[in-house]
LOPA-8886 format. One record per residue: residue number from 0; residue in three letters; x, y, z of N, C-alpha, C in turn. Coordinates in pm, whole numbers. Layout:
LOPA-8886
+-----+-----+--------+--------+--------+--------+--------+--------+--------+--------+--------+
|   i |  aa |    n.x |    n.y |    n.z |   ca.x |   ca.y |   ca.z |    c.x |    c.y |    c.z |
+-----+-----+--------+--------+--------+--------+--------+--------+--------+--------+--------+
| NUM | ALA |      X |      Y |      Z |      X |      Y |      Z |      X |      Y |      Z |
...
+-----+-----+--------+--------+--------+--------+--------+--------+--------+--------+--------+
END
This chain:
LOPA-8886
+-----+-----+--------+--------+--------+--------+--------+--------+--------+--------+--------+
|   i |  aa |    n.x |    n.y |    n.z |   ca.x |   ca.y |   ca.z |    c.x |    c.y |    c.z |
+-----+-----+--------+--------+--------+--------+--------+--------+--------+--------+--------+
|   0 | UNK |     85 |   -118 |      0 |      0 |      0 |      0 |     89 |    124 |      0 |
|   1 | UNK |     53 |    223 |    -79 |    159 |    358 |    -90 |     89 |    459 |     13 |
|   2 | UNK |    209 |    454 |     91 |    107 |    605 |    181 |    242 |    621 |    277 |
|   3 | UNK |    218 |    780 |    295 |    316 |    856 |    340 |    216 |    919 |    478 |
|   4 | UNK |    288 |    857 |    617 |    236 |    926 |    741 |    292 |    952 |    832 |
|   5 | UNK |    243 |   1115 |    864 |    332 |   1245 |    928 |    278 |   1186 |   1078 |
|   6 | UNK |    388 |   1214 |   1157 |    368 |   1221 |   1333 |    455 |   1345 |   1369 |
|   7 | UNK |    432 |   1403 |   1513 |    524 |   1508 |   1567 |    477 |   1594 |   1554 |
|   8 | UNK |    363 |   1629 |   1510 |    317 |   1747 |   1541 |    252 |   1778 |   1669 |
|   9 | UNK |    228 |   1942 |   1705 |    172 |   1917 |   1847 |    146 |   2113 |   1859 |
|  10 | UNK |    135 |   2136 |   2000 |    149 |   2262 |   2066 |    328 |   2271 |   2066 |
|  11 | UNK |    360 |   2424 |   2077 |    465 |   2456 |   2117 |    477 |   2625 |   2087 |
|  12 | UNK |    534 |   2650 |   2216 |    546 |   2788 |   2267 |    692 |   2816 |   2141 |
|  13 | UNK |    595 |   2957 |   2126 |    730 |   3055 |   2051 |    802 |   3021 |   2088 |
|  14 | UNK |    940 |   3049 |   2015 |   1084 |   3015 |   2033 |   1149 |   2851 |   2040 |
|  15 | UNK |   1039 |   2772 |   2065 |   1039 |   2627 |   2073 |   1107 |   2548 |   1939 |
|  16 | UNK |   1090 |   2412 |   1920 |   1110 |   2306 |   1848 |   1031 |   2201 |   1863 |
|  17 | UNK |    999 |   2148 |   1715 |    983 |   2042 |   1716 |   1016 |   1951 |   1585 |
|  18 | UNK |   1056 |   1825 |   1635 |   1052 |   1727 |   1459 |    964 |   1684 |   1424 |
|  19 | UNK |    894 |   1654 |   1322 |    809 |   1575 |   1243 |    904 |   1471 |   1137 |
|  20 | UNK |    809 |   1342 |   1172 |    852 |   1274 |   1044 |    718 |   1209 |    962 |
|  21 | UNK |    814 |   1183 |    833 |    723 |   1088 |    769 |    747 |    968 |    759 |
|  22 | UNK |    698 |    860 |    741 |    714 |    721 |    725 |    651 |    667 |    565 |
|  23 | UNK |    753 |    637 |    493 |    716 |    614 |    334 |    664 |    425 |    336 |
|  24 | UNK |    587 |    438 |    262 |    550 |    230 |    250 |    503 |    300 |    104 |
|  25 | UNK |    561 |    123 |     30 |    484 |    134 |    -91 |    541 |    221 |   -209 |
|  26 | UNK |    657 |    275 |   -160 |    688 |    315 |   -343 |    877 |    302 |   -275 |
|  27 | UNK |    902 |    323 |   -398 |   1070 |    302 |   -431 |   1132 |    421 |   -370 |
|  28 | UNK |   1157 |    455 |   -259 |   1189 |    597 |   -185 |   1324 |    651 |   -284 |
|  29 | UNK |   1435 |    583 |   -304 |   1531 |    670 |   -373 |   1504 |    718 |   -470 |
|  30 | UNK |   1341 |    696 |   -553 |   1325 |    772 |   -668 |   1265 |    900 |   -655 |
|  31 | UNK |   1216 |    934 |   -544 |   1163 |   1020 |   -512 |   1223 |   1162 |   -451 |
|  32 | UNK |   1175 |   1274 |   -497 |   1196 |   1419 |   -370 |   1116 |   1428 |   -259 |
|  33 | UNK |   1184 |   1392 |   -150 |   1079 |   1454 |    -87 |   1107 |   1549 |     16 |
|  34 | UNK |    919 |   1599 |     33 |    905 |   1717 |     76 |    817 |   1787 |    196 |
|  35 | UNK |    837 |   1874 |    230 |    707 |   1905 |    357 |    683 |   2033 |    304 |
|  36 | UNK |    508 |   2055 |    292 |    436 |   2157 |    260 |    375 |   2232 |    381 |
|  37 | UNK |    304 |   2296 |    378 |    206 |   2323 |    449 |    100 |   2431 |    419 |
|  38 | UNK |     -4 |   2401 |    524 |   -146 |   2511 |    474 |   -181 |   2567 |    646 |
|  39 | UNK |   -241 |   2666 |    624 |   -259 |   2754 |    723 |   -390 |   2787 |    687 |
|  40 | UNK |   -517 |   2808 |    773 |   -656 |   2845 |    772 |   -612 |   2933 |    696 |
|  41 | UNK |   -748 |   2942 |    578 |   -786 |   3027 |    503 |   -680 |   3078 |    426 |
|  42 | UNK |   -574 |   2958 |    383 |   -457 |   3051 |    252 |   -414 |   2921 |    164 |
|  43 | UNK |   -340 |   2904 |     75 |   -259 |   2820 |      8 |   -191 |   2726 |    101 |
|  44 | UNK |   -181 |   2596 |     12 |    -71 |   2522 |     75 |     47 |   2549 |     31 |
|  45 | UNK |    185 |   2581 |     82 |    294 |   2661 |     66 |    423 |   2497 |     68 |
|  46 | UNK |    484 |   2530 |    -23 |    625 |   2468 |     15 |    677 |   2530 |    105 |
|  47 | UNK |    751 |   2398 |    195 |    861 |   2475 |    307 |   1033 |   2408 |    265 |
|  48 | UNK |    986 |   2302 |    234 |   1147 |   2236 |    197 |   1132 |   2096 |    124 |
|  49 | UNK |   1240 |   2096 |     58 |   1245 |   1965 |    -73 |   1363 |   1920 |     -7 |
|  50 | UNK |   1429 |   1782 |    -63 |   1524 |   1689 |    -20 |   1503 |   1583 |   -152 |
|  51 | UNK |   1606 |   1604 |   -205 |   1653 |   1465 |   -329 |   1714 |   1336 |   -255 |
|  52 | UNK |   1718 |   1293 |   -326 |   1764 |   1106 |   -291 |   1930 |   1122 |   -239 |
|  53 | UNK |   1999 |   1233 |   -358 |   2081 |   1290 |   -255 |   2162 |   1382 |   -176 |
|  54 | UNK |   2017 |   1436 |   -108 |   2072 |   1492 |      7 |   2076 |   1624 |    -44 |
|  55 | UNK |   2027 |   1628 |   -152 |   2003 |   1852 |   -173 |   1894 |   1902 |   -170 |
|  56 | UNK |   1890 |   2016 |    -95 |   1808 |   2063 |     20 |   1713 |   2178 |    -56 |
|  57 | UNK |   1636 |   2285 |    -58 |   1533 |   2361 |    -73 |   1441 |   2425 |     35 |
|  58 | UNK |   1489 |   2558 |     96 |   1372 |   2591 |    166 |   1304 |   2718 |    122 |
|  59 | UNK |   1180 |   2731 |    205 |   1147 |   2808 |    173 |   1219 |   2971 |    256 |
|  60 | UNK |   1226 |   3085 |    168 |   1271 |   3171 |    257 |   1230 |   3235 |    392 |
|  61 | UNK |   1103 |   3192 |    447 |   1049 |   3229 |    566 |   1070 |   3105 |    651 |
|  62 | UNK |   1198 |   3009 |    606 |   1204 |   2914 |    711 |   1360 |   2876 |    737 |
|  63 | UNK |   1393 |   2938 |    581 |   1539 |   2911 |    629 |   1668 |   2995 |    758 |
|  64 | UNK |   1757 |   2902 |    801 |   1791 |   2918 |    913 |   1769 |   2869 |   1051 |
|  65 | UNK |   1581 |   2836 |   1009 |   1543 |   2787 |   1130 |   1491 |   2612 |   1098 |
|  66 | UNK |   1453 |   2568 |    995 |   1419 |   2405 |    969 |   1500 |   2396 |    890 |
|  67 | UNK |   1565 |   2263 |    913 |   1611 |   2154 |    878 |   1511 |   2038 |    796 |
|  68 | UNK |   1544 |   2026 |    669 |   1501 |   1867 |    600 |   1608 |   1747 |    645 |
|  69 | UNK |   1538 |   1661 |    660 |   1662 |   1534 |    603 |   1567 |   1423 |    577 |
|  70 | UNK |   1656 |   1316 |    530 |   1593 |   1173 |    475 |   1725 |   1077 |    532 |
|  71 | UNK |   1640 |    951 |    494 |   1719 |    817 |    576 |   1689 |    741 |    452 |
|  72 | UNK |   1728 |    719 |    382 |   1678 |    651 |    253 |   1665 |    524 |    273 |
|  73 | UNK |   1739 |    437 |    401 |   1737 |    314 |    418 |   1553 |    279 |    504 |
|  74 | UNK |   1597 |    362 |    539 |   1462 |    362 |    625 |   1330 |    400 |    595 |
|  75 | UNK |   1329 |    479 |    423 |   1226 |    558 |    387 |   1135 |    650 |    491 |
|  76 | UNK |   1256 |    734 |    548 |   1181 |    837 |    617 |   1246 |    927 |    641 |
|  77 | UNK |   1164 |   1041 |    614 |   1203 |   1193 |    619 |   1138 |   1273 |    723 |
|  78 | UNK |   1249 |   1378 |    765 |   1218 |   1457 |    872 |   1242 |   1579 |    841 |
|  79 | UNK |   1168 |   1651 |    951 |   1190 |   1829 |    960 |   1188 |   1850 |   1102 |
|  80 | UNK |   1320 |   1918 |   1088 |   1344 |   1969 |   1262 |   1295 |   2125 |   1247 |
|  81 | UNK |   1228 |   2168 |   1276 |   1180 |   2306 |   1340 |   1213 |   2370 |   1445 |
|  82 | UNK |   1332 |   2493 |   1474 |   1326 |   2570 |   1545 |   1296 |   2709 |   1533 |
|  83 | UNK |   1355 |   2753 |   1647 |   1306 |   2902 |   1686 |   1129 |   2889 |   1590 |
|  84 | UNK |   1032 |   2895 |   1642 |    921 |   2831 |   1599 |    844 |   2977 |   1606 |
|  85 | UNK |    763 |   3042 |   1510 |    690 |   3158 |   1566 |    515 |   3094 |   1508 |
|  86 | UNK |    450 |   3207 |   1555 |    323 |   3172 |   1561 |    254 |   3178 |   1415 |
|  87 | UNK |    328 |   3235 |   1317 |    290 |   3208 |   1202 |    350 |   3096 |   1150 |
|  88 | UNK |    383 |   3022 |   1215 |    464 |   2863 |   1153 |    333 |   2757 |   1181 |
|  89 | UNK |    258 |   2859 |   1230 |    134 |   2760 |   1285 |     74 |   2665 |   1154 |
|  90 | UNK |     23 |   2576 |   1122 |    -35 |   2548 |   1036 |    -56 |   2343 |   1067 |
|  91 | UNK |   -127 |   2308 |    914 |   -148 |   2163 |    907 |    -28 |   2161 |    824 |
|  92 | UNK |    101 |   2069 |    849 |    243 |   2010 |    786 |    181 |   1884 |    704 |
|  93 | UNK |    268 |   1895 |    575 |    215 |   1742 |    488 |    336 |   1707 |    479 |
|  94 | UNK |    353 |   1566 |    392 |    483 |   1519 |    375 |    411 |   1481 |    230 |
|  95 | UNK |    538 |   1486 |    131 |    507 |   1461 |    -32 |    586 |   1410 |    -81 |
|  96 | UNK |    597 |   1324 |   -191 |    667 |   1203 |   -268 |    657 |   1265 |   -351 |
|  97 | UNK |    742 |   1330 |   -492 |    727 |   1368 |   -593 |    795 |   1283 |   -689 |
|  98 | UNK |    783 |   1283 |   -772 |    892 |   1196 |   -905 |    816 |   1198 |  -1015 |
|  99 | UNK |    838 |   1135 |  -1141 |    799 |   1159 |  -1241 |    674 |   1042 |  -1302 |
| 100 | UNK |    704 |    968 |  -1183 |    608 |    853 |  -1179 |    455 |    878 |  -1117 |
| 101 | UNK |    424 |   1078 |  -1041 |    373 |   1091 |   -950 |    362 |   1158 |   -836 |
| 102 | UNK |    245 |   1210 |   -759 |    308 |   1292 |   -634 |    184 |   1170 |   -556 |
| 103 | UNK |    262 |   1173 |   -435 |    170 |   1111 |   -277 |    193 |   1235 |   -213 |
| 104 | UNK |     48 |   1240 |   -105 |     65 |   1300 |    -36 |     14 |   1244 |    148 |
| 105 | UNK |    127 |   1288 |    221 |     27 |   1227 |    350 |    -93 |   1307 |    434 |
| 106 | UNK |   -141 |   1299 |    540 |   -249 |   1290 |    533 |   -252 |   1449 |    639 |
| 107 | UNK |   -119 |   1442 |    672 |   -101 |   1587 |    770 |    -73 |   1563 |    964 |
| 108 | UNK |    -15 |   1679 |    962 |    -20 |   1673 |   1111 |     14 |   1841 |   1109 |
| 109 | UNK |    -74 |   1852 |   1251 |   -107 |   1988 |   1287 |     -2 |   2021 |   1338 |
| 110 | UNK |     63 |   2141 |   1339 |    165 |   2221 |   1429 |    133 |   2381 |   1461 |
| 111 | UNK |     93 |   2357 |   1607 |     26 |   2521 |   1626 |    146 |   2535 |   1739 |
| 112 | UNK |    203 |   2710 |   1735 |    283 |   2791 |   1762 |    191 |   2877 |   1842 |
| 113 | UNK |    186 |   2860 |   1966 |     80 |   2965 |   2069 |    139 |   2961 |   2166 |
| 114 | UNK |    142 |   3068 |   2292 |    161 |   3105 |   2433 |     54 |   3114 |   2500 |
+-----+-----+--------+--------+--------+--------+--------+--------+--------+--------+--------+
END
């Protein structure tokens, strides 16, 4: 079965951290980019960062400095470390499989930035 599913999301106070990962089943992970998006009430779902099979990176400019991508290719799973965290980082996080064969997408996990 092909499906990509996000954990680690949660609450966390400004200035905080947290990781999210994804867990890939079901497709050939080294063929793939992958990626974490996200959507925020009432706007677009936004790229935040890409990751190739190997290991080159993409963020978005309202994140770089502060998240980290990576992948485990053995393991088919990708992560995003999030710091210094502000309240517009708030949003639902996806994880995405892209390649030419296709995009997956997983199913989300919430990350709200509040005091």
């Amino acid at each position: 079965q092909v499906q990509l599913v996000e954990s680690g999301g949660g609450l966390v106070q400004p200035g905080g951290s947290l990781r999210l990962s994804c867990a890939a089943s079901g497709i050939t992970f080294n063929l793939y980019v992958m990626g974490w998006f996200r959507q925020a009430p009432g706007k677009q779902r936004e790229l935040v960062a890409t990751i190739t099979s190997g290991g080159t990176t993409k963020y978005a400019d309202s994140v770089k400095g502060r998240f980290a991508i990576s992948r485990e290719n053995n393991k088919k799973m990708v992560y995003l470390q999030m710091s210094s965290l502000k309240p517009e980082d708030t949003a639902e996080y996806y994880c995405n499989a892209d390649s030419v064969l296709g995009g997956i997408w997983g199913q989300g996990t919430q990350v709200t930035v509040s005091s």
